[in-house]
C-alpha positions in Angstrom: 18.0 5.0 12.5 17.1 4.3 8.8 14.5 6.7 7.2 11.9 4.8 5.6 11.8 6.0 2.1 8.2 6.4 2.5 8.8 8.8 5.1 11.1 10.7 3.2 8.4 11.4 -0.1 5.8 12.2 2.2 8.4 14.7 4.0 9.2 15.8 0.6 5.5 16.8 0.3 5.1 18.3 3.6 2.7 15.3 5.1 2.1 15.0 7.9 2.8 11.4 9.5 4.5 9.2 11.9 6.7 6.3 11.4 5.8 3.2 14.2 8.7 0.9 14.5 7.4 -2.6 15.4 9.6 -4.8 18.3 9.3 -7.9 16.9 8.8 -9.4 13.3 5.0 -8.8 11.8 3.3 -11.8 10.9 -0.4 -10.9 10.6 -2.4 -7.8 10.0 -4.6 -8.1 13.6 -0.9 -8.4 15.3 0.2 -5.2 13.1 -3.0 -3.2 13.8 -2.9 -4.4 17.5 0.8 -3.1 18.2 0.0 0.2 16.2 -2.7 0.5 18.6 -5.2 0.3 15.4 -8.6 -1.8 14.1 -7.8 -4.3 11.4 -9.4 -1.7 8.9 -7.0 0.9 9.3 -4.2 -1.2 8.0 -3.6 -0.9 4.2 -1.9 -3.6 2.1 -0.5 -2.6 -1.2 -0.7 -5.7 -3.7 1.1 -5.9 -7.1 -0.7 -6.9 -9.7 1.0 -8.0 -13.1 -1.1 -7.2 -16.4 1.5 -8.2 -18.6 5.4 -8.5 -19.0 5.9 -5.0 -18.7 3.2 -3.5 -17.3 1.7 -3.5 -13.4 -0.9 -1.7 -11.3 -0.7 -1.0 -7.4 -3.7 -1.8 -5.6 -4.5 -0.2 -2.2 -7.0 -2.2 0.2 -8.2 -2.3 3.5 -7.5 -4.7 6.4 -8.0 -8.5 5.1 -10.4 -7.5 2.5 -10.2 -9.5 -0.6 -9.4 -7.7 -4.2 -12.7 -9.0 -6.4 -10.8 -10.3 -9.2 -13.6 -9.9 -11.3 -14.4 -6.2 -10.3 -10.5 -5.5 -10.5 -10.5 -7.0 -14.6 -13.3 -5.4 -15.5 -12.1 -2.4 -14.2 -8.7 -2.5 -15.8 -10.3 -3.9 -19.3 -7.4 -7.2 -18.4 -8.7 -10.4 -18.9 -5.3 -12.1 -17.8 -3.6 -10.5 -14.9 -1.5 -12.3 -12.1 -0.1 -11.0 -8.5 3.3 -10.3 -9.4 6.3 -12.4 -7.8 8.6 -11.5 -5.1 11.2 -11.1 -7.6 8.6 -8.7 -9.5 7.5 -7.0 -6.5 11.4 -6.0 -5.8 11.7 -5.0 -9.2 8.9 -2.9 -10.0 8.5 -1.2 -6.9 12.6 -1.9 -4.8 10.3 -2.8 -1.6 10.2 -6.7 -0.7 7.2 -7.7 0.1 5.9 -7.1 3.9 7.2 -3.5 3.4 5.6 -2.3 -0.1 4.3 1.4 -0.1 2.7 3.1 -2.8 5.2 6.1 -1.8 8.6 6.2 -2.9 8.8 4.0 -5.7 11.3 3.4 -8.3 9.2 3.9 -11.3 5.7 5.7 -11.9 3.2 3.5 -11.1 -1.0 3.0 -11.6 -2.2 3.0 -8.4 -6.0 1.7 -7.5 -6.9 2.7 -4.1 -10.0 1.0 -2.9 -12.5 3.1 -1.2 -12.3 1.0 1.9 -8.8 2.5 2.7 -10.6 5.9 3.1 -13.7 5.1 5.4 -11.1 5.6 8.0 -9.7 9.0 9.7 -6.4 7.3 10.6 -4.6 4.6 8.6 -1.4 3.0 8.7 0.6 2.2 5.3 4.1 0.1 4.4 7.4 2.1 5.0 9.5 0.6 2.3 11.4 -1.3 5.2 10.2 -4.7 6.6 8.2 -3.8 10.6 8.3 -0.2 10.4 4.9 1.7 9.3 3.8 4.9 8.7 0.7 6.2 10.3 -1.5 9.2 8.9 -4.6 10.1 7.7 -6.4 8.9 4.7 -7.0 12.1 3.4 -3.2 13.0 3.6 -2.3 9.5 1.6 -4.8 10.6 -1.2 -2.9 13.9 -1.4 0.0 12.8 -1.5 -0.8 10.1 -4.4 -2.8 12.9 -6.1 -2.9 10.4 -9.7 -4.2 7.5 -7.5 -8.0 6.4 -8.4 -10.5 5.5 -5.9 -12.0 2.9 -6.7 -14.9 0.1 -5.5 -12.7 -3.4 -5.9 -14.2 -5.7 -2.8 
């Protein structure tokens, strides 16, 4: 079976971490956290924002809580910012969406993690390939994206 590249960087770092492969396609994140045996809470999303043609920030958040788009432009001194595209997505970070990790990306990347992704012990992240996870702790993700900030976005 495929390694998820996300697997592989966090190998690379010596993280521990396990990769859950899911049965069937995920649509939902209460049927992703229910399969992985997990709360809603524990499931990060990582969401592509685009500041300007050339420029883009990673945000990390927890479960179906809602980036404060007010919070996140303040904080990034952007008064125009969009989510990125599919197309953009691919580009910036070679994961399609449903499988985007902050690990293993093409290029650097800003990454904002919200402090909700670290109120749990045990999280689960994207792989970099479509129904396929990795699972670890929260305190292992922010080592291994040592330049990520914590921030409060929600």
């Amino acid at each position: 079976m495929e390694v998820p590249p996300a697997s592989a960087a966090l190998k690379e770092l010596d993280i521990p971490h396990r990769i859950f492969r899911h049965e069937n396609p995920v649509t939902s994140i209460e049927q992703a956290a229910r399969e992985r045996g997990q709360r809603d809470s524990q499931i990060v999303r990582s969401i592509l924002f685009r500041l300007s043609e050339e420029e883009f920030v990673m945000v990390l958040i927890a479960g179906s809580a809602q980036v404060s788009w007010k919070i996140l432009r303040r904080r990034l001194g952007s008064s125009r910012m969009t989510m990125a595209t599919e197309d953009e997505v691919l580009a910036v970070t070679g994961y399609r969406i449903g499988a985007v990790s902050p690990l293993g990306l093409l290029n650097p990347l800003r990454v904002l993690v919200d402090e909700s992704v670290l109120r749990e012990e045990e999280i689960s992240i994207g792989s970099g390939i479509r129904d396929v996870a990795i699972i670890l702790k929260s305190t292992d993700l922010q080592q291994a994206l040592k330049n990520a900030e914590v921030v409060s976005l929600i």
